[in-house]
Each structure stands twice: as structure tokens, then as C-alpha cells.
C-alpha positions in Angstrom: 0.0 0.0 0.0 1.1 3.5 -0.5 2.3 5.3 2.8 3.6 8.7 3.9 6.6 6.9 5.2 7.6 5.2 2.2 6.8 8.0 -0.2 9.1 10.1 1.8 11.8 7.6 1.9 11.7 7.1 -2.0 12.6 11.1 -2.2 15.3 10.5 0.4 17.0 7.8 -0.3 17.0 9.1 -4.2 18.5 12.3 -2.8 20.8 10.9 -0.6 22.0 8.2 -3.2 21.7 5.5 -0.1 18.4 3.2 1.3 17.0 6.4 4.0 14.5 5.1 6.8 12.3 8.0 8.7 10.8 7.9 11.8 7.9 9.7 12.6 6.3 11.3 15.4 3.2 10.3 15.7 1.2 8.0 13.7 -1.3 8.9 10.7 -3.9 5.8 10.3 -5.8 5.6 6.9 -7.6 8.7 5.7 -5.9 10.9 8.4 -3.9 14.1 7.6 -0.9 15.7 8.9 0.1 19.8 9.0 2.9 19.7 11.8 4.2 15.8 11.7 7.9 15.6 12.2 10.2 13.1 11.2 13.9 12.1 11.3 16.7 10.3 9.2 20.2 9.7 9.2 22.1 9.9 6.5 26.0 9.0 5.9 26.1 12.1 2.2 26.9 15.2 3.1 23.8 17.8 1.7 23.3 21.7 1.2 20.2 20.9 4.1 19.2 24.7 3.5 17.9 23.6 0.3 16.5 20.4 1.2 13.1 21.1 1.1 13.7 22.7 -2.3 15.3 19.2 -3.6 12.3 17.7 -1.8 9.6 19.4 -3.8 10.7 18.5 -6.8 10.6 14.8 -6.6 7.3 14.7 -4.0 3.8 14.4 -4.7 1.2 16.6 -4.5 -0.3 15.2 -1.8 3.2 14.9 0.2 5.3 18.6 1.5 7.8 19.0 3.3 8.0 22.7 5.3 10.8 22.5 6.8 14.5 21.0 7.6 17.3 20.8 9.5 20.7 18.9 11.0 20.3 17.8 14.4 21.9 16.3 16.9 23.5 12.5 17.1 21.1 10.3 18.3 17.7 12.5 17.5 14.4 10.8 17.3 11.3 12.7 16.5 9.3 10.2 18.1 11.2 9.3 21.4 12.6 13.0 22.0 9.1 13.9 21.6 7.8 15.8 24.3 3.9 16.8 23.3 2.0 16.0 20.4 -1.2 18.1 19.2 -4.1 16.7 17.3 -6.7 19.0 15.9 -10.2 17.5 15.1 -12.8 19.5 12.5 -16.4 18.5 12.3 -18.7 20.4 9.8 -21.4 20.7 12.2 -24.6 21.8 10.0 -27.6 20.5 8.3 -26.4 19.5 5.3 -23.2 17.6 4.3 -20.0 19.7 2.0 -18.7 17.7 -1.1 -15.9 19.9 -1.1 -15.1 18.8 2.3 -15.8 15.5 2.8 -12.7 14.8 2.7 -10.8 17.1 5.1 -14.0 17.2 7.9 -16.5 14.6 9.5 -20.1 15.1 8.6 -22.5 16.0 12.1 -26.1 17.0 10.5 -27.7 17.4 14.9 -26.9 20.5 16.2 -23.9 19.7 19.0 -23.9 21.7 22.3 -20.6 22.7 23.2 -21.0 23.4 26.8 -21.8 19.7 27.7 -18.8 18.5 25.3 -16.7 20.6 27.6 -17.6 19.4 30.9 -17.3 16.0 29.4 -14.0 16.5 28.4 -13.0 17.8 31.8 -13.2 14.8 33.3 -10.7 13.5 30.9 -7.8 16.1 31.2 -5.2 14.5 33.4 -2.5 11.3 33.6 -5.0 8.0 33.3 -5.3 4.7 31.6 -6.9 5.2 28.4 -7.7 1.8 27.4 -11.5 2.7 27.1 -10.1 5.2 24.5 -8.1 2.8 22.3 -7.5 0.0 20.5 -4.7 -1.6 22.1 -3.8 -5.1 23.6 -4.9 -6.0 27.2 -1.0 -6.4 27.8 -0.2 -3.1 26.3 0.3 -0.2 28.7 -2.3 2.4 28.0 -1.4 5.2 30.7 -1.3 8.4 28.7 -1.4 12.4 30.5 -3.9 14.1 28.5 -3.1 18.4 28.5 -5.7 19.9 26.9 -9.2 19.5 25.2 -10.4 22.4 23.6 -13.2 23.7 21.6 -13.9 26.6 19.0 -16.3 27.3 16.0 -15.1 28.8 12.8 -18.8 28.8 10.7 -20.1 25.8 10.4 -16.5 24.1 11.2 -16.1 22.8 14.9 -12.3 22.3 15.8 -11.3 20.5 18.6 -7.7 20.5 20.0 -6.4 17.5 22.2 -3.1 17.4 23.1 -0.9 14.7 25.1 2.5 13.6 25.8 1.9 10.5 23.7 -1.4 8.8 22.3 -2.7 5.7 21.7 -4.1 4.0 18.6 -7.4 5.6 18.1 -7.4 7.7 20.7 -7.8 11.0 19.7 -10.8 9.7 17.5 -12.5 8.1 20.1 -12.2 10.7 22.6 -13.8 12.4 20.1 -16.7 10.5 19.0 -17.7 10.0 23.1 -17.8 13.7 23.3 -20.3 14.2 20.3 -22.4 12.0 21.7 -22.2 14.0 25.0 -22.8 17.1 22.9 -25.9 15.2 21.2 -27.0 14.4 24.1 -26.9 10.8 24.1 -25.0 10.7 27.1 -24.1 12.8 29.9 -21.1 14.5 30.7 -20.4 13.0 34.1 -20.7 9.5 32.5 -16.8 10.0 31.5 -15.3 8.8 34.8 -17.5 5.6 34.1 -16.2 4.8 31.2 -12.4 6.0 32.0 -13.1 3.3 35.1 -14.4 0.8 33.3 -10.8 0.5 31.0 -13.1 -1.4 28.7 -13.2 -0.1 24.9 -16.9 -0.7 24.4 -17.5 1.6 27.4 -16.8 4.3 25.5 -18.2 6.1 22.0 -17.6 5.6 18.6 -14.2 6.1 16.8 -15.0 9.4 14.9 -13.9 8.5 10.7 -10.6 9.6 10.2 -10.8 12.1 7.8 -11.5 15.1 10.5 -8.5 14.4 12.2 -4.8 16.1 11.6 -1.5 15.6 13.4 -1.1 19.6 14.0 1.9 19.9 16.1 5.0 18.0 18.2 6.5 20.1 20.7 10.3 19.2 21.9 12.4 19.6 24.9 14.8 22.5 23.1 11.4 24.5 22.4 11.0 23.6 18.7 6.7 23.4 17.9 5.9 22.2 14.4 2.1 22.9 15.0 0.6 24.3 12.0 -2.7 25.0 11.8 -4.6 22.7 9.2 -5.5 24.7 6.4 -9.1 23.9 6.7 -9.3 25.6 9.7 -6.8 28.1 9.3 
């Protein structure tokens, strides 16, 4: 199948003249998007890295950019120097659906009341097992310290900001189906420390579809943020 990963790697490694592997920050599942993802390589070539992302343009895709890049340190990893990741959620929250934007937003036709999504989300913000929240192995360790859940309407758009030290798989879109269904009503806020108890998947909500969700920004230890805002929203 075609990936980010190995789409990147193709440009690389064609640069660079020598087999380059990347490692990302966070993970992208199927359908997902990325404004701010961040990865890392190492290469034995010497390269002008100023112009990287100019050598980089010309052999990517359209679907595939690179913003940015730079030389770092010996031993780097974008994912394990990692120090918070941000994921940014839109919902086009009207009566009708958008063709144009099927695509880059989930589709919520019931009018969604933010104040109950936010005392919902309350409840989550803190260091807990999220193994309601995600798809992971009952041997896998699912403690994860949630930051921030936040909410704001542009229009019709919804955007919702999560951000973490790490996340599981399916996490973010979880969180985020439970919380519509909080803000449709099918469930009350305070019903979020049940399902955080129970550390039982079918506890919680639906997994929202993928295609409202971005990677938006990884913060490291030496002050670098990627985050940039997803043009959808922007």
C-alpha cells in the first residue's frame, strides 16, 4: 500500500543516493492528515540541508510537503525525544453535508452543544489509563497524561484541540466520538469517569472517521513546535 513513510523515503533515499529510513512522530492511520508531523533520518552524504526542502519538492507528490529542515543532533528521534503531540479535530457541524469537504471534515447534521462537550472533556484532562479510548492489547500499557481539550467554531466548522504527551491507537478519535455523543446528548457529561473506570473499549463512544483528524503539532524539549494549523481551519 502506498504510505507517507515510504513515499518520503523514496525522495530520500533518491537524494541521498543510499536506502534512508524516517521515523515519525506520531502515527497517521488511513484517511488521516498531517500539517505539523515531524520526522527524522540519518544519512552518511553530506547535503546543502538549507535547500532540502527545495530538492524535496521537486521529486514529492502533491499530496506529500515538506515545510521545513534541518541537522540535528547525534542520536535524534522525532518520536522518542518527543515531548507533546497536538491533534486538531474538524467536524462540519450543520444540516447539510459539504462535497468539497468530505474529505478534510466529518459530517454532524444534529446540532452539538458545546458546553456539555466541555464538561465531558473535563473529566478527561489529566494522567489516566486510556484503554477505554483505544484499540490496544490487554497487555499493552495504555497510561497516557492528557493536556488539553479544547473547543472553538469557525462557521459551520467545529475544531477540537487534544493534546498529550503521547497517544494511543485511536485515541484522539475516540475521545472524540464519546464527546459528540455527550454534545448530542446521548450521554451525559459526568458519565466519562464511568467509562475512564471501566478500561473497557466498548465503554466508550464511537471512533469518529478519520478524515477530520490532523497531526497539527509536536513540541520538543529545546522549544521547537511544528504545529501548524490545518488549512481547513486556518
Amino acid at each position: 500500500m502506498r504510505t507517507v513513510a515510504a513515499t518520503l523515503e523514496t525522495a530520500l533515499s533518491q537524494l541521498f543516493a543510499e536506502p534512508v529510513k524516517v521515523t515519525a512522530a506520531g502515527r497517521t492511520d488511513a484517511g488521516v492528515h498531517a500539517s505539523g508531523q515531524v520526522v527524522s533520518c540519518v544519512t552518511e552524504r553530506s547535503f546543502p540541508f538549507q535547500r532540502l526542502t527545495q530538492a524535496l519538492a521537486s521529486l514529492l507528490p502533491s499530496d506529500c510537503s515538506v515545510r521545513e529542515a534541518a541537522a540535528v543532533g547525534d542520536g535524534f528521534s522525532a518520536r522518542f525525544d518527543a515531548r507533546e503531540r497536538t491533534y486538531v479535530y474538524a467536524v462540519l457541524n450543520r444540516a447539510r453535508p459539504s462535497a468539497l469537504l468530505a474529505r478534510y471534515a466529518s459530517f454532524v447534521s444534529q446540532p452539538l452543544e458545546l458546553d456539555a462537550m466541555r464538561a465531558a472533556a473535563a473529566h478527561l484532562i489529566g494522567e489516566w489509563d486510556f484503554r477505554s479510548f483505544a484499540a490496544v492489547p490487554a497487555q499493552e500499557q495504555a497510561i497516557r497524561e492528557l493536556r488539553r481539550i479544547e473547543f472553538r467554531r469557525a462557521g459551520d466548522l467545529l475544531r477540537v484541540e487534544v493534546a498529550a504527551d503521547a497517544f494511543l491507537h485511536h485515541m484522539v478519535r475516540t475521545i472524540v466520538g464519546t464527546l459528540i455523543e455527550c454534545g448530542m446528548a446521548r450521554r451525559e457529561p459526568s458519565d466519562l469517569v464511568r467509562v475512564l473506570a471501566a478500561r473497557d473499549r466498548a465503554a466508550a463512544g464511537p471512533t469518529a472517521p478519520p478524515q477530520g483528524l490532523y497531526l497539527a503539532g509536536v513540541r520538543y524539549a529545546d522549544g521547537y513546535d511544528s504545529f501548524a494549523e490545518p488549512p481547513i481551519l486556518a
